[in-house]
N, CA, C and O atoms as CSV, one atom per row, in Angstrom:
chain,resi,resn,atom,element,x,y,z
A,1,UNK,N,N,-5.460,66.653,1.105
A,1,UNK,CA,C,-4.610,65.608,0.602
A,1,UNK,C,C,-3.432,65.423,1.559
A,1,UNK,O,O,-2.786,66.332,2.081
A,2,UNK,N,N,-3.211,63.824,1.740
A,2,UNK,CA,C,-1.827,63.964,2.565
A,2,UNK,C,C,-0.348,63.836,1.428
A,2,UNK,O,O,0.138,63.249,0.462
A,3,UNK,N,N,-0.159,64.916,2.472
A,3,UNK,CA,C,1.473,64.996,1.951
A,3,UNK,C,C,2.505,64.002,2.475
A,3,UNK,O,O,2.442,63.815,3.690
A,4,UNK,N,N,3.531,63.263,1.746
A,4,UNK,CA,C,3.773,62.114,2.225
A,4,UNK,C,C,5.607,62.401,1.567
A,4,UNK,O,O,5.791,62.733,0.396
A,5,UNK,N,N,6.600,62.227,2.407
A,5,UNK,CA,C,8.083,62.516,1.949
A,5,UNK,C,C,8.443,61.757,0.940
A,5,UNK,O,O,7.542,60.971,0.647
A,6,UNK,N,N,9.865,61.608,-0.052
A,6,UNK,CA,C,10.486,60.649,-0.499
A,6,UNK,C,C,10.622,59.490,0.369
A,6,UNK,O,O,10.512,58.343,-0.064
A,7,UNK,N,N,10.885,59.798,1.715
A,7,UNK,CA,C,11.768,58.544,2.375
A,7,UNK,C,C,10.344,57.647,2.989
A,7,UNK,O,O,10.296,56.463,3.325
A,8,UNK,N,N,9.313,58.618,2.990
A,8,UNK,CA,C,8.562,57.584,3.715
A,8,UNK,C,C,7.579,56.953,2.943
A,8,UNK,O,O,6.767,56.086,3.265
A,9,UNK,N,N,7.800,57.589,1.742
A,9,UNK,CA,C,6.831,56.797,0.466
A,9,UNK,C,C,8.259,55.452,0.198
A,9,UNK,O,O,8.112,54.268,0.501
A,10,UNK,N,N,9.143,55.858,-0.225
A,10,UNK,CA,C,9.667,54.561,-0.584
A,10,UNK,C,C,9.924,53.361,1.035
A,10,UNK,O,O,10.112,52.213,0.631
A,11,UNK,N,N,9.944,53.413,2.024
A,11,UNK,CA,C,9.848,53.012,3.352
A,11,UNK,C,C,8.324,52.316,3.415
A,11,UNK,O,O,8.259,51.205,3.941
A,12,UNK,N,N,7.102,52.925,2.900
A,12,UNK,CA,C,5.619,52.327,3.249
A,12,UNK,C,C,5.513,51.381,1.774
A,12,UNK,O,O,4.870,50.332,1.755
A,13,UNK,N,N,6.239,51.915,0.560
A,13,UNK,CA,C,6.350,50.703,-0.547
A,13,UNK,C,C,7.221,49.335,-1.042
A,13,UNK,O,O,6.786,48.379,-1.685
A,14,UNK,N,N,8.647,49.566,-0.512
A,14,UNK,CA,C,9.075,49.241,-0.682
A,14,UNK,C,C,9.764,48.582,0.605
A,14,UNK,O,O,9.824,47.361,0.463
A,15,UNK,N,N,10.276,49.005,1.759
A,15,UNK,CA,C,10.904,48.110,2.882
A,15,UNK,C,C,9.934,47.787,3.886
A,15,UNK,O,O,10.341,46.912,4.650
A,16,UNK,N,N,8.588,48.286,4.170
A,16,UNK,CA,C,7.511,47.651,5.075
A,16,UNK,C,C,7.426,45.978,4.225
A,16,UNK,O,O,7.597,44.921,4.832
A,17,UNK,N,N,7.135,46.079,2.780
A,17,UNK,CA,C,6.725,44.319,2.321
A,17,UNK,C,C,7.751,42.909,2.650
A,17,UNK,O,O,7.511,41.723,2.876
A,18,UNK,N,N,9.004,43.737,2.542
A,18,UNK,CA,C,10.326,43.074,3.047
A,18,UNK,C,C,9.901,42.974,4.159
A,18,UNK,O,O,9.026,42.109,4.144
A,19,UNK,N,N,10.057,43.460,5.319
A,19,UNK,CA,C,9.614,43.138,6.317
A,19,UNK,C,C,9.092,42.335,6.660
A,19,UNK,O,O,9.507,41.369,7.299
A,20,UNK,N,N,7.737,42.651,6.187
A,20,UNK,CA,C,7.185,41.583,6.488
A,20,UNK,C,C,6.963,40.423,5.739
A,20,UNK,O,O,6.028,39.718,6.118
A,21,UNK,N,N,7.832,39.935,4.420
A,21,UNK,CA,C,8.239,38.792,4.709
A,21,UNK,C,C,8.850,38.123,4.792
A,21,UNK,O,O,8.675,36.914,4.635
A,22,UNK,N,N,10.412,39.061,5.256
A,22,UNK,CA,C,11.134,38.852,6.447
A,22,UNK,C,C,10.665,37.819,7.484
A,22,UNK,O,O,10.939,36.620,7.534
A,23,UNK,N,N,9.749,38.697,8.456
A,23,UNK,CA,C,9.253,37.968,9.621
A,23,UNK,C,C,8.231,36.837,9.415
A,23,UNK,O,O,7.696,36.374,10.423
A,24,UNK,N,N,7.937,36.393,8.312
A,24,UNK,CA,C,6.728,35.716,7.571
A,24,UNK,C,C,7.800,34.772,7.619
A,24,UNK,O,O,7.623,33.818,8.377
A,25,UNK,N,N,8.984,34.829,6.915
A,25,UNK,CA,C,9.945,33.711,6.813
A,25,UNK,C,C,10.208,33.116,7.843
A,25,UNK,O,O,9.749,31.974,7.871
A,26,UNK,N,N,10.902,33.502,8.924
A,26,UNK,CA,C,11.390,33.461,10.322
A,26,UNK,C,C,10.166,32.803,10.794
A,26,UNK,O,O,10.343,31.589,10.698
A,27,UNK,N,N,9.325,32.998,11.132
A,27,UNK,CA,C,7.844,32.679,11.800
A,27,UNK,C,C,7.861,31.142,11.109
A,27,UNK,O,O,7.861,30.157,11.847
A,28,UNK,N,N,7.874,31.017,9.788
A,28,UNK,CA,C,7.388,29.432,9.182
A,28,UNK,C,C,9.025,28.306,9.402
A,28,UNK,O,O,9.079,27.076,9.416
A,29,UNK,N,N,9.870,29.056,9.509
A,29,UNK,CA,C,10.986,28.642,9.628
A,29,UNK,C,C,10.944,27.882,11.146
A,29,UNK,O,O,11.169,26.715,11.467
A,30,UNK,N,N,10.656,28.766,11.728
A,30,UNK,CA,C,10.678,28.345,13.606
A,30,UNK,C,C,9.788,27.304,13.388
A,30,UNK,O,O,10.158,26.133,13.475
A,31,UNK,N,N,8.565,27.639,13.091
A,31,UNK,CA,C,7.304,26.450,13.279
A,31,UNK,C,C,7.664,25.225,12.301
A,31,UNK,O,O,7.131,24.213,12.756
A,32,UNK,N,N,8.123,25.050,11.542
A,32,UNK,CA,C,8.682,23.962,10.521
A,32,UNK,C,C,9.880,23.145,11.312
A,32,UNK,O,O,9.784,21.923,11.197
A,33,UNK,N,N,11.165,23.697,12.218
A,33,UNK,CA,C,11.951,23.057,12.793
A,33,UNK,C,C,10.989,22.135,14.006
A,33,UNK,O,O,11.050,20.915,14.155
A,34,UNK,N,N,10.287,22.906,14.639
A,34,UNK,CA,C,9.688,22.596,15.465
A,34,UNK,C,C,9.074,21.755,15.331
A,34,UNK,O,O,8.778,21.052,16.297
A,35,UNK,N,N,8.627,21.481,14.057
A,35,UNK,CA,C,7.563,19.894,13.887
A,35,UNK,C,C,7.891,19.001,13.560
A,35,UNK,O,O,7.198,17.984,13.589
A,36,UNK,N,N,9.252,19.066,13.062
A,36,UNK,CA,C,9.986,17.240,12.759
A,36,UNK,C,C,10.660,16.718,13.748
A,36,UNK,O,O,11.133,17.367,14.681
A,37,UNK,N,N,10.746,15.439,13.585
A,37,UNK,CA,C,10.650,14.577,14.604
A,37,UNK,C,C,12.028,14.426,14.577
A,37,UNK,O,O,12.783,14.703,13.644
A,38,UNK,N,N,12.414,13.781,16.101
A,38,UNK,CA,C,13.868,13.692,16.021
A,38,UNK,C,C,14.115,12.413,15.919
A,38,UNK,O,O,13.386,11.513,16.337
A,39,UNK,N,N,15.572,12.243,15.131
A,39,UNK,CA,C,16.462,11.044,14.659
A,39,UNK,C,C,16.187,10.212,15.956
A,39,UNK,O,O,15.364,9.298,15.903
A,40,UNK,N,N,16.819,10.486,17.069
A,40,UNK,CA,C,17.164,9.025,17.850
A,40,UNK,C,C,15.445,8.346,18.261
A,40,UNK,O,O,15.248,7.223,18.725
A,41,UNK,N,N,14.456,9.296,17.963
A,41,UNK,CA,C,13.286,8.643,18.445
A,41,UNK,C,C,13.116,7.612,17.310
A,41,UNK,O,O,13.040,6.442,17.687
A,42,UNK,N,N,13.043,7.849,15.969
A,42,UNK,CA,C,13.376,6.608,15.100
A,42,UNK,C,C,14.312,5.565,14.587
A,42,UNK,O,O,15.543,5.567,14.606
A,43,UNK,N,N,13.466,4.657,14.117
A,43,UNK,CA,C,14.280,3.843,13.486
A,43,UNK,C,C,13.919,3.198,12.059
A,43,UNK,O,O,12.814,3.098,11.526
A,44,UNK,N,N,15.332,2.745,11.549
A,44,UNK,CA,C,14.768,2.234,10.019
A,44,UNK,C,C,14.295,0.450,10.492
A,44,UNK,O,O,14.652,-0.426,11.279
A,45,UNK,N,N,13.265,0.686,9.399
A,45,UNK,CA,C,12.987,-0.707,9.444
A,45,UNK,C,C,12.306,-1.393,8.008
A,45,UNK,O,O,11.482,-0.726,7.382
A,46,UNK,N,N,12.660,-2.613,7.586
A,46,UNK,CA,C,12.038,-2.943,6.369
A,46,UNK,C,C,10.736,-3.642,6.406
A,46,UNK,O,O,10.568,-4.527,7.246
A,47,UNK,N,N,9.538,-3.241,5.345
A,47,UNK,CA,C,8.930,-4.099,4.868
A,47,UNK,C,C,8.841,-5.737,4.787
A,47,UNK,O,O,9.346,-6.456,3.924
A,48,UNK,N,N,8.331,-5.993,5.531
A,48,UNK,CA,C,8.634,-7.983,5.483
A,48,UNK,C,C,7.732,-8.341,3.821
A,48,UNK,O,O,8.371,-9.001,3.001
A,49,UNK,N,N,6.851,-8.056,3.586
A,49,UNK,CA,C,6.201,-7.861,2.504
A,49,UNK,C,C,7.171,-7.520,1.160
A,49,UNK,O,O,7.812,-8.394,0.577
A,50,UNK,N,N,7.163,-5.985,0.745
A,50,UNK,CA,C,7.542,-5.311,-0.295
A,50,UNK,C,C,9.182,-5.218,0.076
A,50,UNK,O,O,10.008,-5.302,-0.833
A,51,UNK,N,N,9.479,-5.088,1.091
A,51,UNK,CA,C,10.987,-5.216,1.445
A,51,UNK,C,C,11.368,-3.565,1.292
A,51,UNK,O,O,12.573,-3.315,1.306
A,52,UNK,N,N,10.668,-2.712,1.183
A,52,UNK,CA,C,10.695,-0.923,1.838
A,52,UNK,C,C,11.156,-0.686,2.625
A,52,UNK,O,O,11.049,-1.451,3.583
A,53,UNK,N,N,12.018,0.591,2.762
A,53,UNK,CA,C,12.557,0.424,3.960
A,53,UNK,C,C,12.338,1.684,4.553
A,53,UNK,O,O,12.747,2.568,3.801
A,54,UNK,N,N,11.852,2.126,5.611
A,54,UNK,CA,C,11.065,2.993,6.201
A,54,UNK,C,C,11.218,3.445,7.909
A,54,UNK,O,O,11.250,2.694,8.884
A,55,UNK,N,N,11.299,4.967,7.856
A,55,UNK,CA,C,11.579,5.355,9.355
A,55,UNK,C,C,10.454,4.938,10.405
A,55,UNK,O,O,9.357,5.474,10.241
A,56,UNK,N,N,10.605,3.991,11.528
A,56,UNK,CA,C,9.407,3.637,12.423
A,56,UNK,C,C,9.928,4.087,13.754
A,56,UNK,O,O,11.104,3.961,14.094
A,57,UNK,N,N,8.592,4.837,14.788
A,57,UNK,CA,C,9.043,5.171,15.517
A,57,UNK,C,C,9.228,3.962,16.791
A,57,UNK,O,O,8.461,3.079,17.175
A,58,UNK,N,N,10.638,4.378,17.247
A,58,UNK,CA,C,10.605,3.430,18.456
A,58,UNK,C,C,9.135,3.007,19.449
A,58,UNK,O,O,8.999,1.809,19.700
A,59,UNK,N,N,8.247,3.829,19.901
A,59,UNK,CA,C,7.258,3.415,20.627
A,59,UNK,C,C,6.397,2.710,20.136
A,59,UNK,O,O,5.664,2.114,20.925
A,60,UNK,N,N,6.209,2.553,18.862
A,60,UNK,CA,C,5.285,1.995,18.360
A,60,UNK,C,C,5.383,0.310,18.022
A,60,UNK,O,O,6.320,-0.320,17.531
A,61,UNK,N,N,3.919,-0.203,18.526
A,61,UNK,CA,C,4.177,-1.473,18.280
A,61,UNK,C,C,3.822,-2.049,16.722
A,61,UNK,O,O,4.331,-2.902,15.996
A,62,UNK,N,N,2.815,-1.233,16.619
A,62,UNK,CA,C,1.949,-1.555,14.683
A,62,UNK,C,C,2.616,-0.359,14.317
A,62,UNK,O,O,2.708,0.723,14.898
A,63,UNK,N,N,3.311,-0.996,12.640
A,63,UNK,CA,C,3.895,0.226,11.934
A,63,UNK,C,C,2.645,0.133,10.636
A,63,UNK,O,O,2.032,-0.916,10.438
A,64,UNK,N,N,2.469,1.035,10.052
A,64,UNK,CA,C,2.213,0.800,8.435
A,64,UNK,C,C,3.180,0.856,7.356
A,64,UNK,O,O,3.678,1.980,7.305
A,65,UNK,N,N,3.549,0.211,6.638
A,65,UNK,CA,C,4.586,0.552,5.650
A,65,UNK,C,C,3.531,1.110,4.822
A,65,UNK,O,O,2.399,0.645,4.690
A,66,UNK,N,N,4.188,2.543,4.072
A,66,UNK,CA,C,3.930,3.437,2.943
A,66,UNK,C,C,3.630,2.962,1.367
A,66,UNK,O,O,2.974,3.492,0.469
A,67,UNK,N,N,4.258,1.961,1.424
A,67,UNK,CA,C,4.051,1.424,0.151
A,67,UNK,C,C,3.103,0.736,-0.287
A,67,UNK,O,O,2.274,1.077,-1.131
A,68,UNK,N,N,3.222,-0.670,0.496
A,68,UNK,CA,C,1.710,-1.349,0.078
A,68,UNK,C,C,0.784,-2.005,1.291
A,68,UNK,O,O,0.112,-3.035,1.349
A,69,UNK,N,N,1.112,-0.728,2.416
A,69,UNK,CA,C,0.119,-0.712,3.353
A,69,UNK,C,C,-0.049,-1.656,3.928
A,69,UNK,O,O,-1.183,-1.550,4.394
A,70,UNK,N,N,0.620,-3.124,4.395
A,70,UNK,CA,C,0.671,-4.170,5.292
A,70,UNK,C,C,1.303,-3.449,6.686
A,70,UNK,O,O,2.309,-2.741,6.650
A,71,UNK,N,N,0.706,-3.684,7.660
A,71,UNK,CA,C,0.861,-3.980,8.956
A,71,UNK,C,C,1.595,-4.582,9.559
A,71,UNK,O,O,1.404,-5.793,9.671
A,72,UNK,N,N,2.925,-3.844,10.290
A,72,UNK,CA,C,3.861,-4.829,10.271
A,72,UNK,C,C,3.813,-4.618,12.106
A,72,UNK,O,O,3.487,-3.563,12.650
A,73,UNK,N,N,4.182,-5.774,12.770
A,73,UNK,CA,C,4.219,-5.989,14.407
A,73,UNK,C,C,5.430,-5.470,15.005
A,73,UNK,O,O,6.221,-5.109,14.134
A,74,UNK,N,N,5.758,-5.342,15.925
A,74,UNK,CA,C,7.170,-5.319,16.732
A,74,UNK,C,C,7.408,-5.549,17.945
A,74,UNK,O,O,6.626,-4.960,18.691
A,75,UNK,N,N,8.048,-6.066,18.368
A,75,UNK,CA,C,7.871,-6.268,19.964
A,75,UNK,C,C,9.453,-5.741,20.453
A,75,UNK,O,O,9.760,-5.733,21.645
């Protein structure tokens, strides 16, 4: 049988799970900043249709509005 201390039974039950999701946090945290898009690349723009008003990105020439899905142009 293994013999196992106070400190390292409460250490393998109790502060290893912290840990790790500790670093579980940190990890989704980094990858989550990392995937939204930045402000100055968009812009607001309304619905000519439903009149919505919705973030479009500057490069794009066809937007979709979210709401009731018309196709809006831009030049």
């Amino acid at each position: 049988m293994i013999s196992v201390g106070v400190t390292t039974f409460f250490f393998i039950i109790v502060a290893l799970p912290v840990i790790v999701i500790f670093f579980s946090w940190l990890y989704v945290e980094y990858t989550h900043k990392t995937k939204q898009t930045k402000p100055e690349s968009q812009i607001i723009t309304r619905c000519e249709i439903c009149q919505f008003p919705f973030l479009h990105d500057k490069d794009d020439e066809i937007s979709k509005c979210p709401r009731c899905g018309s196709y809006l142009e831009f030049k």
